[in-house]
C-alpha positions as CSV (number, residue, x, y, z in Angstrom):
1,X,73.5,106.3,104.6
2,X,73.9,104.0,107.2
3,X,70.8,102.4,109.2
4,X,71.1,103.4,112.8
5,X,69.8,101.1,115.5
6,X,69.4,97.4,115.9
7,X,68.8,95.8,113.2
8,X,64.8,94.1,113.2
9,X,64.3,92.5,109.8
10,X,66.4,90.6,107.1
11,X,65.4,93.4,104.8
12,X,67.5,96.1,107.0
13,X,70.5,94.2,107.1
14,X,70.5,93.4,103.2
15,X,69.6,97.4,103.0
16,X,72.5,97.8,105.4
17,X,74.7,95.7,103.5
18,X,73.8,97.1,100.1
19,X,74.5,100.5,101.1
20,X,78.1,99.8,102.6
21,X,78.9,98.4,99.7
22,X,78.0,101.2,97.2
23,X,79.7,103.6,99.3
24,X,83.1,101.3,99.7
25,X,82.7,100.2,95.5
26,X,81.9,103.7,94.7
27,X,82.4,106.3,96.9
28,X,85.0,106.0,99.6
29,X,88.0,108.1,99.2
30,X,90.8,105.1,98.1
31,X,94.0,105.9,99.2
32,X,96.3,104.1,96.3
33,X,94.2,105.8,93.9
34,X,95.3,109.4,95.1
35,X,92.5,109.8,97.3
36,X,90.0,109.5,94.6
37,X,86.3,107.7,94.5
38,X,87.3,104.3,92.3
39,X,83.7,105.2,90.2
40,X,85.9,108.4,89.5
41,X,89.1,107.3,88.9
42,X,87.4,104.4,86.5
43,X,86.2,107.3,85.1
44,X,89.2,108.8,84.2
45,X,90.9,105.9,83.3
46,X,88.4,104.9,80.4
47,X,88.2,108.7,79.6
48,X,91.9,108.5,78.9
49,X,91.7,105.1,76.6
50,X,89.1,106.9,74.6
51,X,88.9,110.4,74.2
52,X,86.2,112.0,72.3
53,X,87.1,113.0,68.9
54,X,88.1,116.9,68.4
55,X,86.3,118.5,64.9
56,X,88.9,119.1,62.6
């Protein structure tokens, strides 16, 4: 997930950097959300505004 090593190129501290941040935007457990991923708990949260309709 996370390059290991010095760092040689511009290109492996942008890939770096872009990986950090889909793991912290996305993945990382966040503790005020009840130790849920924020893509899940988004998840949830639009899941609840809109729930799919049930055949009548």
């Amino acid at each position: 997930m996370f390059h290991e090593g010095p760092f040689k190129t511009i290109a492996d501290v942008e890939y770096a950097t872009a990986g950090w941040a889909d793991w912290y935007n996305a993945r990382r457990l966040h503790g005020t959300l009840g130790n849920v991923p924020p893509i899940e708990y988004e998840q949830a949260h639009y899941a609840a505004l809109n729930p799919e309709p049930q055949p009548a």
